[in-house]
C-alpha positions in Angstrom: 0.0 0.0 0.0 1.3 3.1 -1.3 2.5 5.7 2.4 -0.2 8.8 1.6 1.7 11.6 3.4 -0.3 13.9 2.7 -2.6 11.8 5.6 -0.1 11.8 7.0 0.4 15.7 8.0 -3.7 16.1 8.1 -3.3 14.2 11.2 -0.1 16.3 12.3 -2.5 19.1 11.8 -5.9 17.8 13.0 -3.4 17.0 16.4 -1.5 20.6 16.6 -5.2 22.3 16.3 -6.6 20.1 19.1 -3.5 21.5 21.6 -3.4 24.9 20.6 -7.0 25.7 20.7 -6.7 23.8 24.4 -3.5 25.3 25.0 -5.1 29.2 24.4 -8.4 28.6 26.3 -7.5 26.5 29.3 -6.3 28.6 32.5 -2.4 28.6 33.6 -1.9 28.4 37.2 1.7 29.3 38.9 2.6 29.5 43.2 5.7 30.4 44.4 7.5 33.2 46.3 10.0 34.0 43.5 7.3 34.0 40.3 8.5 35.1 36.9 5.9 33.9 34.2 4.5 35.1 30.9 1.5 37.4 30.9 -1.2 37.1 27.2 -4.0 39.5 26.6 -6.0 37.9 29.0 -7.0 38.5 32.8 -4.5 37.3 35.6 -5.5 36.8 39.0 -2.8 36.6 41.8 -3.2 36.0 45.3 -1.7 37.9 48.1 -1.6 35.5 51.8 0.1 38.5 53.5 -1.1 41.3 55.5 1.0 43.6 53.5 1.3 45.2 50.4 3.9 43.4 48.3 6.2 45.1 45.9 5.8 43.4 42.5 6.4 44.5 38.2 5.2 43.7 34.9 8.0 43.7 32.5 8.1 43.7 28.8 11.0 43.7 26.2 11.3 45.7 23.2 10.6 49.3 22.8 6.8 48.7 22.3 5.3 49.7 25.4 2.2 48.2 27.1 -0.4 49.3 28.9 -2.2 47.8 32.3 -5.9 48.1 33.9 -6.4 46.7 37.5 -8.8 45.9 39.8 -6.5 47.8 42.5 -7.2 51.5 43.2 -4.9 53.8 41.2 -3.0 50.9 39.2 -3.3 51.5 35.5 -1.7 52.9 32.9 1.4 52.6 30.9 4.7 50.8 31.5 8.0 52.9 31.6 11.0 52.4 29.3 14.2 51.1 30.7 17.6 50.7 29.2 18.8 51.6 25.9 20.0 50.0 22.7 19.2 46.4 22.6 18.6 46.2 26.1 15.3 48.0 26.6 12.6 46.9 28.2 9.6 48.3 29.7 8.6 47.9 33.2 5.8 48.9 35.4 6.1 48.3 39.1 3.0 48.4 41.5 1.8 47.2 45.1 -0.2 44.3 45.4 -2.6 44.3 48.3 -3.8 41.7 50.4 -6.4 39.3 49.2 -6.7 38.5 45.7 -6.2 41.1 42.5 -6.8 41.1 39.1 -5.0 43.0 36.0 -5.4 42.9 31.9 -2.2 43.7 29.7 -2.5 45.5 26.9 -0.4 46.0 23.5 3.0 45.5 24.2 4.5 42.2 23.6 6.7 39.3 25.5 5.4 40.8 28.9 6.2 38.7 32.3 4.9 39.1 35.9 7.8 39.0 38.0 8.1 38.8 41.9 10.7 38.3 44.4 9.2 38.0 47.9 9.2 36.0 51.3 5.4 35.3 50.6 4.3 32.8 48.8 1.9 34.2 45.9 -1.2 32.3 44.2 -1.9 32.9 40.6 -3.7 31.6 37.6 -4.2 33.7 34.1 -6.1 33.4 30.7 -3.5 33.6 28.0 -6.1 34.8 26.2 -8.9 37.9 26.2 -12.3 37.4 25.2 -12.4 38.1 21.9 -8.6 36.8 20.8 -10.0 33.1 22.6 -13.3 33.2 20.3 -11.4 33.8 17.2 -8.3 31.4 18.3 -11.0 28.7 18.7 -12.8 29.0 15.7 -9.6 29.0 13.4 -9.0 25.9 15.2 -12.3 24.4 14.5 -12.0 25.1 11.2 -8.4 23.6 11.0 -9.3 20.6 12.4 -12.5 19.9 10.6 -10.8 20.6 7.0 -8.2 18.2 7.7 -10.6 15.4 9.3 -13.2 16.0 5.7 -9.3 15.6 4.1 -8.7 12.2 5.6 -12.4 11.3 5.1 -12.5 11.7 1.3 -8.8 10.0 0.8 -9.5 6.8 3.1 -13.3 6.4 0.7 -11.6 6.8 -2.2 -9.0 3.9 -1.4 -11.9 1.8 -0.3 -13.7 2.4 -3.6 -10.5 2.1 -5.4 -9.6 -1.4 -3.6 -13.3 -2.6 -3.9 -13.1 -2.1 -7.7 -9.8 -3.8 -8.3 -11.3 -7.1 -6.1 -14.2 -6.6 -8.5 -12.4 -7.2 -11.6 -10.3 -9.7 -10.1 -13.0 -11.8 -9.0 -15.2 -11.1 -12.1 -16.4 -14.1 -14.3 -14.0 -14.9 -16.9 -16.5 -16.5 -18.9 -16.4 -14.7 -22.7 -19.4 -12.6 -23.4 -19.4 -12.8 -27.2 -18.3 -15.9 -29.3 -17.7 -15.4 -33.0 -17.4 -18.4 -35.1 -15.5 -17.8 -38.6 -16.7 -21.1 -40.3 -14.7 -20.1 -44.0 -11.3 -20.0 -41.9 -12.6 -22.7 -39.5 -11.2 -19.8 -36.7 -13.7 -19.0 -32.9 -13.2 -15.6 -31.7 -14.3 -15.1 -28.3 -14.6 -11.6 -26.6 -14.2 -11.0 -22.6 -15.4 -8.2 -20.6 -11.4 -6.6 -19.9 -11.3 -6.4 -24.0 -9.6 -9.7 -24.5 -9.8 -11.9 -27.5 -8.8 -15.3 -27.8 -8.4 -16.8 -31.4 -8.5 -20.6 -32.0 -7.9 -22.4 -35.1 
């Protein structure tokens, strides 16, 4: 049997669509006192244990700046460049209260939470927003449903192709015309694949 690879990579992609559709939907969940993890367009939620405020920052590379809405009082707006040269980055550097807070980036791009503290902090994110997850899924949908009708119509048309080969290899070999030539004393006889046998 003849290695279809073009199956072959419908399956690669019917598999990659599956994990990054649940990959971009399903919530991420860190813990730790020294956290340092990668923020998306969605909302992050991060637990504070302590009594006190806790000093923490939201850094991005590249000069593209981002900007941040909280559910804190008076925490939002737009990161600050640092550095120079290939070295910038842009950083914005809040408190985070007791109890549990929520913030949304915006823009920007390659943006991590980052914390150093003696507390041990609780938090779990979205990588994506609303809107970005709804389109993300559907792409994958469609992704996965092309290449599943892909595989569908190549495996039917091997089964049809194999079912008519056992056909004519199974057929009756019986001629379906005999022609007798009674001047040359010669029997012609015609079978259904186009054969004709001559005898004498």
């Amino acid at each position: 049997m003849k290695f279809n690879w073009k199956v072959v990579i419908a399956l690669v992609l019917v598999a990659g669509g599956i994990y990054f559709a649940v990959e971009s939907i399903r919530p991420h969940s860190y813990s730790g006192n020294n956290l340092s993890f990668p923020v998306g367009s969605g909302p992050v939620s991060v637990t504070n244990p302590s009594e006190e405020t806790l000093l923490v920052q939201v850094i991005g590379t590249g000069a593209r700046s981002f900007s941040i809405s909280s559910t804190i009082d008076g925490v939002s707006g737009s990161s600050t460049r640092q550095g120079s040269g290939r070295g910038i980055t842009q950083s914005f550097e809040f408190g985070l209260p007791p109890g549990t807070s929520e913030f949304t980036i915006s823009q920007g791009s390659d943006v991590n939470f980052v914390a150093n503290t003696a507390t041990t902090l609780e938090a779990s994110l979205q990588p994506l927003g609303g809107s970005k997850a709804g389109t993300t899924l559907i792409v994958a949908i469609v992704v996965i449903l092309g290449a599943l009708f892909y595989i569908s119509r190549a495996n039917v048309y091997r089964w049809i192709s194999a079912l008519h080969r056992e056909d004519f290899s199974t057929q009756d070999t019986q001629p379906i015309m005999v022609i007798t030539d009674s001047g040359q004393d010669r029997e012609s006889r015609v079978y259904v694949d186009n054969r004709v046998d001559t005898t004498s």
